[in-house]
N, C-alpha and C positions, 0 to 999 in steps of 0.2 A: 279199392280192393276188388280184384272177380272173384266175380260170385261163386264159383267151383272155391275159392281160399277159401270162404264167408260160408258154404256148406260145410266144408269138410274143418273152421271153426268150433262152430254152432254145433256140430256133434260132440266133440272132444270137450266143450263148455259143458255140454246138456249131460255128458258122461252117457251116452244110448251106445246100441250097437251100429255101426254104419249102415246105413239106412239111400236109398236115395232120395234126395230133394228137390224140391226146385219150387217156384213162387206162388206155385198151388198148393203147395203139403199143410192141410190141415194139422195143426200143431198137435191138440190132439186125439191125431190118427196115428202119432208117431209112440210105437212103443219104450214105452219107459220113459214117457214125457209124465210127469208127476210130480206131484208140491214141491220135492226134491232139485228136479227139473226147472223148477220155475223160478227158484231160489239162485240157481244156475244162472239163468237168467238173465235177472236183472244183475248179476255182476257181471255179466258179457255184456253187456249194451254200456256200463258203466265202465268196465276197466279198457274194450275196445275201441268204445265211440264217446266215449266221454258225456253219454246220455244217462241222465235219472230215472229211474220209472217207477211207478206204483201200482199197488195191486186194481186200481178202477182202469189202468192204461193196458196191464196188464192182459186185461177180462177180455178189452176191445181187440186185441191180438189174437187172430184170430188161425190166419197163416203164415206163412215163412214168407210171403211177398207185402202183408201185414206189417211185420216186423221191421223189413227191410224199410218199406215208407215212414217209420216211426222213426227210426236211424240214421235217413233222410237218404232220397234213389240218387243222390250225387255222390254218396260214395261207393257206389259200385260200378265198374263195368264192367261186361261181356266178356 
């Protein structure tokens, strides 16, 4: 997937207002990122990437380039 898809994704999952991203965005600094948000989440890493996550994997996620390495950096490119 590129990454520009996997942003503009992750916003329409997170339900925020478009935002720019990129693999420094503290997750949150992003507004309207909230339990809601996070709920969001972990069904995007699940119904996207076919990854589990919990709330301690959660916590460690820190930014959007965080995220990306939990998801595994082989599925994106440039």
């Amino acid at each position: 997937m590129k990454k520009e898809d996997f942003y503009y994704e992750l916003i329409e999952y997170l339900e925020i207002e478009p935002v720019e991203l990129n693999e420094g965005t503290a997750l949150n600094s992003i507004e309207g990122y909230d339990s809601m948000a996070v709920m969001s989440l972990i069904a995007f890493c699940d119904e996207k990437f076919g990854k589990k996550i919990n709330a301690q994997q959660i916590q460690q996620l820190t930014t959007v380039g965080s995220l990306m390495e939990f998801l595994g950096k082989e599925n994106f490119e440039n």
